[in-house]
C-alpha positions as CSV (number, residue, x, y, z in Angstrom):
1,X,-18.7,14.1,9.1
2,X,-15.5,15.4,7.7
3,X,-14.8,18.2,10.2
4,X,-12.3,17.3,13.0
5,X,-13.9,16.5,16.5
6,X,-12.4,18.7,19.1
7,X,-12.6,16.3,21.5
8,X,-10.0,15.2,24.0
9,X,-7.8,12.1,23.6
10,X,-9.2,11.6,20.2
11,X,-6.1,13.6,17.8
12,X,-8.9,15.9,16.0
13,X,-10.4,12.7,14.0
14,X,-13.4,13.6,12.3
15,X,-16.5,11.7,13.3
16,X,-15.9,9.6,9.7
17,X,-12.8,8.8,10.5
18,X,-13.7,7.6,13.7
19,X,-16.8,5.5,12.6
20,X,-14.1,3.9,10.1
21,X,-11.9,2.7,13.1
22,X,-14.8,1.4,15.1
23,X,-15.8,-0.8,12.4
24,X,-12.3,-1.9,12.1
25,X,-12.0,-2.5,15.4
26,X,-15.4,-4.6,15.5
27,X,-14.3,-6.7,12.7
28,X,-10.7,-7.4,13.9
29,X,-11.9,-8.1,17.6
30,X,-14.3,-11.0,16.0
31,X,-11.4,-12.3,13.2
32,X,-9.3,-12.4,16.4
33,X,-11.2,-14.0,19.1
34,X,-11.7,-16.9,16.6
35,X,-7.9,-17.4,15.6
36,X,-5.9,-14.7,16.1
37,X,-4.5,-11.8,13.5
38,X,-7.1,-9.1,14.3
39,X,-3.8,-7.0,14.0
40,X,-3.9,-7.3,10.5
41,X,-7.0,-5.1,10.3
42,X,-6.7,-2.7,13.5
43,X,-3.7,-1.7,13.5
44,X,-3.3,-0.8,9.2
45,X,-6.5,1.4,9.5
46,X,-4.8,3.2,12.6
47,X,-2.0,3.6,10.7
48,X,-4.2,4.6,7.4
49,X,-5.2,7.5,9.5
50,X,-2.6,8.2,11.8
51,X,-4.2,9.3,14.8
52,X,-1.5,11.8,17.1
53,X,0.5,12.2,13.6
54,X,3.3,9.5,14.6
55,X,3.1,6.0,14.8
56,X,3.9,5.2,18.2
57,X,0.7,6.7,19.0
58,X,-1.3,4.0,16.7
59,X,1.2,1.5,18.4
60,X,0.2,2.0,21.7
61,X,-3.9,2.9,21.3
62,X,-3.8,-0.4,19.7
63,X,-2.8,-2.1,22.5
64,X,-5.6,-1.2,24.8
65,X,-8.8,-1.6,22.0
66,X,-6.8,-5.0,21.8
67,X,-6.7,-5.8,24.9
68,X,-10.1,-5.1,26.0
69,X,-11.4,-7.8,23.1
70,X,-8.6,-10.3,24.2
71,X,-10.3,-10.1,27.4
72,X,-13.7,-10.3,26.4
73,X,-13.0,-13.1,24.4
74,X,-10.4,-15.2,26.8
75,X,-13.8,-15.3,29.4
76,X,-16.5,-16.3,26.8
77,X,-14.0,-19.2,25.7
78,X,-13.7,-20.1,29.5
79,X,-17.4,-20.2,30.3
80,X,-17.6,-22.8,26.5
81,X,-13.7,-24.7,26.3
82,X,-11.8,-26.3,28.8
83,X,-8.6,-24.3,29.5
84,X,-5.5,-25.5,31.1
85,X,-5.1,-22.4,33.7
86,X,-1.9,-23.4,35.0
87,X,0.4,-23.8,32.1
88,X,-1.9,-21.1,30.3
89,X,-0.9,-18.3,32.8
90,X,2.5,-19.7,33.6
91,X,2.9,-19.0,29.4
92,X,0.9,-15.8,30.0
93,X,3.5,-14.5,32.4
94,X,6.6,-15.1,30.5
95,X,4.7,-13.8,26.9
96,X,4.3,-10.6,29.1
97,X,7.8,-10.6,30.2
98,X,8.9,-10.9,26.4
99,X,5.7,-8.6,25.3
100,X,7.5,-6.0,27.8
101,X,11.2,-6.4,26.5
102,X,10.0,-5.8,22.5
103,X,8.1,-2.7,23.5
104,X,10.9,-1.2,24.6
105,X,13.3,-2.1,22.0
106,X,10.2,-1.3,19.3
107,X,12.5,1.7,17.9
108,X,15.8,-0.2,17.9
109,X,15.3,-3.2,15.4
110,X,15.0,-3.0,12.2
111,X,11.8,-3.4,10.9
112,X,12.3,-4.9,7.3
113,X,14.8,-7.4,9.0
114,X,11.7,-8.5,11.4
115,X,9.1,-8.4,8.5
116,X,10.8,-10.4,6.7
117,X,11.4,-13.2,9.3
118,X,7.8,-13.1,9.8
119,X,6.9,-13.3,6.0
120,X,8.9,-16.4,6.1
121,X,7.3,-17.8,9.5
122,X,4.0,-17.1,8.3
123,X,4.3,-19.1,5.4
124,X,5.7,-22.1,6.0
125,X,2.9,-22.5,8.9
126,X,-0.2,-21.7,6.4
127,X,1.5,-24.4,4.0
128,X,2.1,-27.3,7.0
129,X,-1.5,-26.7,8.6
130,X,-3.0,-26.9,4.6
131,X,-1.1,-30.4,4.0
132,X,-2.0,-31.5,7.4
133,X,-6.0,-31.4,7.2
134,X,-5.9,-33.5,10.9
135,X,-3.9,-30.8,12.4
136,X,-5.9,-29.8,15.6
137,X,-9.2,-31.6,15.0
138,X,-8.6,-32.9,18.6
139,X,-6.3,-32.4,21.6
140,X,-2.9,-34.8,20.7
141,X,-0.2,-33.9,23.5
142,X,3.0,-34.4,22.2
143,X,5.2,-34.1,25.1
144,X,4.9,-35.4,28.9
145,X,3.9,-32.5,31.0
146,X,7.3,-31.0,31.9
147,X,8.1,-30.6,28.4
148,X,4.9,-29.1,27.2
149,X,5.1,-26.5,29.8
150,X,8.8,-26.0,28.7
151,X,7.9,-25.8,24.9
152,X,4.9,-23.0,25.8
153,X,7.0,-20.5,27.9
154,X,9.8,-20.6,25.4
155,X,7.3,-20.1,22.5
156,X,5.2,-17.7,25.1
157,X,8.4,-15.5,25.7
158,X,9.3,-15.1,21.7
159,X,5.9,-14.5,20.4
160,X,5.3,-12.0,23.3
161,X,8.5,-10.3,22.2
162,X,7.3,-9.8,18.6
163,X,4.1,-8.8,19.7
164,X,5.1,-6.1,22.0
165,X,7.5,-4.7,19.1
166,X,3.8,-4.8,17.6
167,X,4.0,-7.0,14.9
168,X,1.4,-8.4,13.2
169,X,0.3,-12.1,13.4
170,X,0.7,-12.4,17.0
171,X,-2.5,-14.6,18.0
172,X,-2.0,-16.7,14.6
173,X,1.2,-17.6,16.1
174,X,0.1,-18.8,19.7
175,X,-2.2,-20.5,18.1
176,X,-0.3,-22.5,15.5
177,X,2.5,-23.2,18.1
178,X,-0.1,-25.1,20.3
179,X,-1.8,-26.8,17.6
180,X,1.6,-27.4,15.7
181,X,3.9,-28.1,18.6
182,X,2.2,-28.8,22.1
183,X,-0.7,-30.9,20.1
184,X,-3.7,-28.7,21.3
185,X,-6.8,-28.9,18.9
186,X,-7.6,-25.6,17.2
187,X,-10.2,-24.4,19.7
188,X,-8.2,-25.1,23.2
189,X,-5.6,-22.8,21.4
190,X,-7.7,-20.4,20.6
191,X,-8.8,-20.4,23.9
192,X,-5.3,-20.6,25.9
193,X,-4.2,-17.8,22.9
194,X,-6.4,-15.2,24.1
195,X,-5.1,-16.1,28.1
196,X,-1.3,-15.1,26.7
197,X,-2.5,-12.2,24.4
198,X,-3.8,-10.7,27.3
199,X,-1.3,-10.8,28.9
200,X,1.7,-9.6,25.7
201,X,-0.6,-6.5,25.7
202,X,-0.2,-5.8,28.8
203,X,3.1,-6.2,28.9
204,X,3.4,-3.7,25.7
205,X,1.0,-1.2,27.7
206,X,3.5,-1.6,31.0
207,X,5.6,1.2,28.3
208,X,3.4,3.2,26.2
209,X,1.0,4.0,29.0
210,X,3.5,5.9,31.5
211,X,5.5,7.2,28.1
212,X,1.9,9.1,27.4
213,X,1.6,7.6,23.9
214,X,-2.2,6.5,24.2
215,X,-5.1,8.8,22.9
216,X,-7.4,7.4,25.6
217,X,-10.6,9.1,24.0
218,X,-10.1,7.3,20.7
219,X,-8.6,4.0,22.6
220,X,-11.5,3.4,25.1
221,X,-14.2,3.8,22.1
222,X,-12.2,1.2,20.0
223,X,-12.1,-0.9,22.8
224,X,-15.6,-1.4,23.2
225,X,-16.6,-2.1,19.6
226,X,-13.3,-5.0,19.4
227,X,-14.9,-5.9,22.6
228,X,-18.3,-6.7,20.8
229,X,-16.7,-8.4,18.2
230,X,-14.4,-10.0,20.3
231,X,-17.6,-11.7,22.3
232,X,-19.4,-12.2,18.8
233,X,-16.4,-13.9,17.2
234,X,-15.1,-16.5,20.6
235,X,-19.1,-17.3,21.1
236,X,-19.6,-18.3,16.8
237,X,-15.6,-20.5,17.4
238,X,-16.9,-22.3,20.4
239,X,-20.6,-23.5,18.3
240,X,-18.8,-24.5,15.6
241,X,-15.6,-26.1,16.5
242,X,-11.9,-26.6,15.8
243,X,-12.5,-27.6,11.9
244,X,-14.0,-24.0,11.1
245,X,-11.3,-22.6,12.7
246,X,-8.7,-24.2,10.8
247,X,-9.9,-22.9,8.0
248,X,-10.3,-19.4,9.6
249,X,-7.3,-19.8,10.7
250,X,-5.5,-20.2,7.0
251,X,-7.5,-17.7,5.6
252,X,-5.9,-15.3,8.0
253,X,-2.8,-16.1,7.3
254,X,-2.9,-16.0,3.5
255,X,-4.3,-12.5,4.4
256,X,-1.0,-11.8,6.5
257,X,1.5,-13.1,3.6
258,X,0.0,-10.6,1.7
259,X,-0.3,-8.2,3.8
260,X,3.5,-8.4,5.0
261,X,4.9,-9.3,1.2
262,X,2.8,-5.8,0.2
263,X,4.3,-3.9,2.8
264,X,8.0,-5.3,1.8
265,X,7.4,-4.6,-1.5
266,X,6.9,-1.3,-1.1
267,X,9.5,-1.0,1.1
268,X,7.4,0.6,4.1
């Protein structure tokens, strides 16, 4: 259990190590499809282990487990929740843009700077959606349709940015700016989210892949258990509607305060 597997594209794991990340992967595909933040448990255990012995190569083996349960869960939401295709992929496309542009400059920014910002963000959205219990119990537009469209490629193309620097929170933040700002109830967003995150990894993926930082053993085996939980986690958000994921939803962002304030703390 303990003895490295020589197997190709999986960075001489051992077969308990690579049990651990499937679980991981599982869990955060299900967390995920439901509200977004999967990150915050898929990405750490990559990193606990450090697969390829840099980062960049958790980074970007990430991106393809993720995007395989993004997938999985963007077409269970569209066979159960209405889904506004046209500004969803018109938002998909600049997210992927942005998703692109943050991959690249991943090694350039400063990372505390960024964490920090985010700690912040995070925040101030768990306590507005907590002393707004209506928040996203239906579908409120808030703009006429020009606007709205506006409002979600601007928000698309920052939050794709931040995710392709691979940041955590990504789906918690689609979701809360269409539930916060466009007026979508919590389900529709989780629906549309998975559309974009699609699409911001990608975008991310556009780099990593032809820079030959994926361990596509190890990547294609996480991808199939977030896959699972992915289907699991959109099929339980659809039955049980937006008010469970509200709550979902702050849970995993408490769970991201933490997780970032730790990190900061400690200075990684």
């Amino acid at each position: 259990m303990l003895d490295a597997l020589n197997w190709p594209g999986f960075a001489e794991l051992s077969l308990a190590g690579l049990l651990f990340l499937c679980c991981a992967a599982f869990l955060a595909g299900a967390v995920d499809a439901i509200v977004g933040g999967g990150g915050l448990i898929q990405l750490p255990a990559m990193l606990l282990l450090l697969p390829g012995g840099e980062v960049i190569y958790s980074l970007a083996t990430n991106k393809v487990a993720a995007i395989a349960g993004t997938a999985a869960a963007a077409r269970t939401y569209a066979k159960r929740t209405p889904i506004d295709w046209q500004a969803a992929l018109s938002m998909a496309i600049v997210a992927l843009l942005g998703s692109l542009g943050g991959a690249v400059l991943a090694d350039a920014l400063p990372s505390q700077v960024l964490n920090v910002i985010v700690l912040v963000a995070l925040a101030v959205v768990g306590i507005y959606t907590w002393r707004k219990p209506e928040l996203g119990s239906s579908d409120a537009p808030r703009f006429e349709r020009r606007a709205q469209l506006l409002v979600m490629l601007a928000g698309g193309a920052l939050i794709g940015f931040w995710d392709g620097i691979a940041g955590p929170g990504t789906g918690s933040f689609l979701v809360f700016l269409l539930v916060g700002l466009v007026g979508f109830a919590f389900v529709t967003a989780s629906a549309t989210a998975k559309v974009v995150n699609v699409a911001t990894n990608i975008g991310a993926l556009a780099f990593f892949i032809p820079a030959g930082k994926v361990l596509w053993g190890l990547a294609l085996v996480m991808a199939a258990s977030n896959m699972a939980g992915s289907v699991l986690g959109a099929m339980v958000a659809a039955k049980r509607g937006s008010g469970f994921v509200r709550r979902v939803f702050l849970t995993v962002v408490v769970g991201l305060v933490i997780s970032l304030g730790w990190k900061l703390a400690a200075g990684m």
